[in-house]
C-alpha positions as a Markdown table, in Angstrom:
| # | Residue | x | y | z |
|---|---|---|---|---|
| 1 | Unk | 6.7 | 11.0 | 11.2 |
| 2 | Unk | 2.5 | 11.5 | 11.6 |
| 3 | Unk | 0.7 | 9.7 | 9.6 |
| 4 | Unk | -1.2 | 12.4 | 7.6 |
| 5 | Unk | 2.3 | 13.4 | 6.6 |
| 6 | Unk | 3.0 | 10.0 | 5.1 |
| 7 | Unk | 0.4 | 9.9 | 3.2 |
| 8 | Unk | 1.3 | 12.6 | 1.7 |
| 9 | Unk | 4.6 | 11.8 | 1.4 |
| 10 | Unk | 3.8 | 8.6 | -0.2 |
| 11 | Unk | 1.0 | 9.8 | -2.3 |
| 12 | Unk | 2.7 | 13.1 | -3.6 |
| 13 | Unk | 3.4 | 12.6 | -7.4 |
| 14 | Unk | 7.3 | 13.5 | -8.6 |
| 15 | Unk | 7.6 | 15.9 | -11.5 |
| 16 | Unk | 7.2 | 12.8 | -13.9 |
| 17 | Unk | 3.9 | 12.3 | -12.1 |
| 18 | Unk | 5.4 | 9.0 | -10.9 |
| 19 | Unk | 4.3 | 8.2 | -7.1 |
| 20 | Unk | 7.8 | 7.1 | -6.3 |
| 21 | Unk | 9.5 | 7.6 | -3.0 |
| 22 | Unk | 13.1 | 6.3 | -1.7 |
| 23 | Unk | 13.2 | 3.6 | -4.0 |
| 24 | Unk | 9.4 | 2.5 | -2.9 |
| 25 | Unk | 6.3 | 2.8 | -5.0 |
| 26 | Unk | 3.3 | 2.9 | -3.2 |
| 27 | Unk | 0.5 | 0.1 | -4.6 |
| 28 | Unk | -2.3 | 1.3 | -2.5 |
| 29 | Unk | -3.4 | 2.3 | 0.7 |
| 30 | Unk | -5.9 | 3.3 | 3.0 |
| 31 | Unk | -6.2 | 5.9 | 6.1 |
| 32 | Unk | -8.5 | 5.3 | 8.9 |
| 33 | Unk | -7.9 | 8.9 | 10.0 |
| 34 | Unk | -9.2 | 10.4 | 6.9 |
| 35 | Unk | -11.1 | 7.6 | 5.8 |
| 36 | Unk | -9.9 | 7.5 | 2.4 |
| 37 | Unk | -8.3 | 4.8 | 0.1 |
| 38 | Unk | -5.4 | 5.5 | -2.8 |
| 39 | Unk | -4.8 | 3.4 | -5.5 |
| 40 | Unk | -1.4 | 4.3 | -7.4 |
| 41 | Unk | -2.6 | 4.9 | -11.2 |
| 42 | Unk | 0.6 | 3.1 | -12.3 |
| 43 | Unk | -1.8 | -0.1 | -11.3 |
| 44 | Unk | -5.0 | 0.7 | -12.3 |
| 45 | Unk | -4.6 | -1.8 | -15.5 |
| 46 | Unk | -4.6 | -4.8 | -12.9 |
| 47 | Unk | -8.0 | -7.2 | -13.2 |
| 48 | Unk | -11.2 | -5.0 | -11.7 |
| 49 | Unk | -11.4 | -8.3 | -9.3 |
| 50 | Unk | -7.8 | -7.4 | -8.0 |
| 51 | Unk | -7.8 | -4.0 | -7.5 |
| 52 | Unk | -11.4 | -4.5 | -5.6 |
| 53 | Unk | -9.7 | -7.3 | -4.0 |
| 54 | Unk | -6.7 | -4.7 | -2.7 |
| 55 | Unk | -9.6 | -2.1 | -1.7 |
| 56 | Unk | -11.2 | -4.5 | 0.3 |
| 57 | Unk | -7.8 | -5.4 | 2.1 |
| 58 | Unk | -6.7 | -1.7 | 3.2 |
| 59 | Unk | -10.2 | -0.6 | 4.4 |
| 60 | Unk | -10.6 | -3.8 | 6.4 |
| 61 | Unk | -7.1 | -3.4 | 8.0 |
| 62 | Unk | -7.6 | 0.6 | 8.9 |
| 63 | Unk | -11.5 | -0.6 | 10.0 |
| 64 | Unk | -10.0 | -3.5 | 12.1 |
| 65 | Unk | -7.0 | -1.7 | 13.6 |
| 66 | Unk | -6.8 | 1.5 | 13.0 |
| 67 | Unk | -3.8 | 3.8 | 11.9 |
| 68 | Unk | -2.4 | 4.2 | 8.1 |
| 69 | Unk | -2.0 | 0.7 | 6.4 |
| 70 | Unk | 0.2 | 0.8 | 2.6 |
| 71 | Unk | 1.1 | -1.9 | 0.1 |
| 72 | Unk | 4.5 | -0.4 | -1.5 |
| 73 | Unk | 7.2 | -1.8 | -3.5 |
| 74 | Unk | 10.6 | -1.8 | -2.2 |
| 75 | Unk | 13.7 | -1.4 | -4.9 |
| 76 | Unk | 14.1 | -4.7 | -5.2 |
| 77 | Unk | 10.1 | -5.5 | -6.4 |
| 78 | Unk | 9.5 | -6.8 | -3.5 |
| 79 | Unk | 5.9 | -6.1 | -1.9 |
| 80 | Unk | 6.5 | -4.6 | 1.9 |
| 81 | Unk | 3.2 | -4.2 | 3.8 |
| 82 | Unk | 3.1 | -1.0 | 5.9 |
| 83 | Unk | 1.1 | 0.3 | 9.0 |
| 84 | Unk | 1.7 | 3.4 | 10.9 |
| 85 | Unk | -0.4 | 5.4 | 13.5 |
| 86 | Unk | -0.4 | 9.3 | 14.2 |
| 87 | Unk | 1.7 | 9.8 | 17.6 |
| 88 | Unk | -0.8 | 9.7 | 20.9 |
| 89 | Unk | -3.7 | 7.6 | 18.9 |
| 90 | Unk | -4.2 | 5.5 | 22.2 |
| 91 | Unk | -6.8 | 3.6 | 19.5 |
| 92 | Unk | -4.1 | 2.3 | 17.2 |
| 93 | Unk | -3.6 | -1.7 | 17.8 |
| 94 | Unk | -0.6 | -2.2 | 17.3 |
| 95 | Unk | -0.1 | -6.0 | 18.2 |
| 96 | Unk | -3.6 | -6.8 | 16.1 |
| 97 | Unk | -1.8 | -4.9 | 13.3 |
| 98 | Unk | 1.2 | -7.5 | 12.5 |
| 99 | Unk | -1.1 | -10.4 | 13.5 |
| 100 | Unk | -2.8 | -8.9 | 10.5 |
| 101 | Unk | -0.1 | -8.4 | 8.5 |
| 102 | Unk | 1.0 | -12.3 | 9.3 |
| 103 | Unk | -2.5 | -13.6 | 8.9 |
| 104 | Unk | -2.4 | -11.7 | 5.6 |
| 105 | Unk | 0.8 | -13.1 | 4.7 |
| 106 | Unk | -0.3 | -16.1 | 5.1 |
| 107 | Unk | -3.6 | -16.3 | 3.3 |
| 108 | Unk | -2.8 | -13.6 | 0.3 |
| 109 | Unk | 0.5 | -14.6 | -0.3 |
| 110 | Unk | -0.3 | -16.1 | -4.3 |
| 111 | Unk | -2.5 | -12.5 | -4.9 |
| 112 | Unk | 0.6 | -10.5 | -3.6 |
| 113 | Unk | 3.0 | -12.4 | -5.9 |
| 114 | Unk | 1.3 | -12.0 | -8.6 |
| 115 | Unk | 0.9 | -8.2 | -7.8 |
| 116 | Unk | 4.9 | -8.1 | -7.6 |
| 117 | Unk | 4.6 | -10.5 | -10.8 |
| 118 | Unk | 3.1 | -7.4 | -12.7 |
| 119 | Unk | 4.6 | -5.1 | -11.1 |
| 120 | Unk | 7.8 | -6.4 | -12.3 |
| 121 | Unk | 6.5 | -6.8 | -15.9 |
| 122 | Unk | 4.3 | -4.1 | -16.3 |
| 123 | Unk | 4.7 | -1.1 | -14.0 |
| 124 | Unk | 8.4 | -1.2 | -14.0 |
| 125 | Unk | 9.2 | -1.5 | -17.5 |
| 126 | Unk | 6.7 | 1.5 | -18.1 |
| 127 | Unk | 8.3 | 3.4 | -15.3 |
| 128 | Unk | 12.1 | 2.5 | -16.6 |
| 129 | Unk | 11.1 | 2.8 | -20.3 |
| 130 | Unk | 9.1 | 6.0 | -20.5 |
């Protein structure tokens, strides 16, 4: 799968204008290609601080490495860190991308439990109750 069409995959809302995909819920994202960031809307009650906090992490990835780079959900509520380049984009870095998904692992790991914290509280109840 290209890139471009995963972000529109991903992004694409369902006809209960959820962005919900195969069990996964995109958080946010950003595209070096089209140099453009996404925030779901189901999130956009976080803290200012934290959603500019998440902003700041997907355009740094994409500017450092390259390629597609998505925070998303999984079923369980678990949050999976994504990256994915367009086919014959010699520019992509692939290794730098999961020492950056390690190195961000590592030093954002209470931030991303807290975004699966609300997820779990407050984006999945609305999504499950409405």
């Amino acid at each position: 799968m290209r890139a471009d069409e995963r972000i529109t995959g991903s992004w694409e809302k369902d006809s209960d204008g959820n962005s919900e995909k195969q069990g996964r819920v995109t958080v946010c994202g950003a595209s070096a290609y089209e140099e453009k960031y996404y925030l779901n809307p189901l999130f956009a009650g976080m803290p200012r601080a934290i959603r500019d906090e998440l902003q700041i992490i997907c355009v740094m990835f994409t500017q450092d490495v390259g390629g597609v780079f998505t925070m998303e959900m999984d079923e369980n509520g678990k949050l999976q860190l994504r990256t994915e380049s367009q086919s014959g984009d010699f520019s992509f870095d692939e290794i730098g991308s999961v020492l950056k998904i390690r190195e961000l692992q590592r030093t954002k790991g209470e931030l991303f439990r807290s975004l699966e914290l609300f997820y779990s509280l407050i984006v999945r109840a609305d999504v499950h109750a409405g």
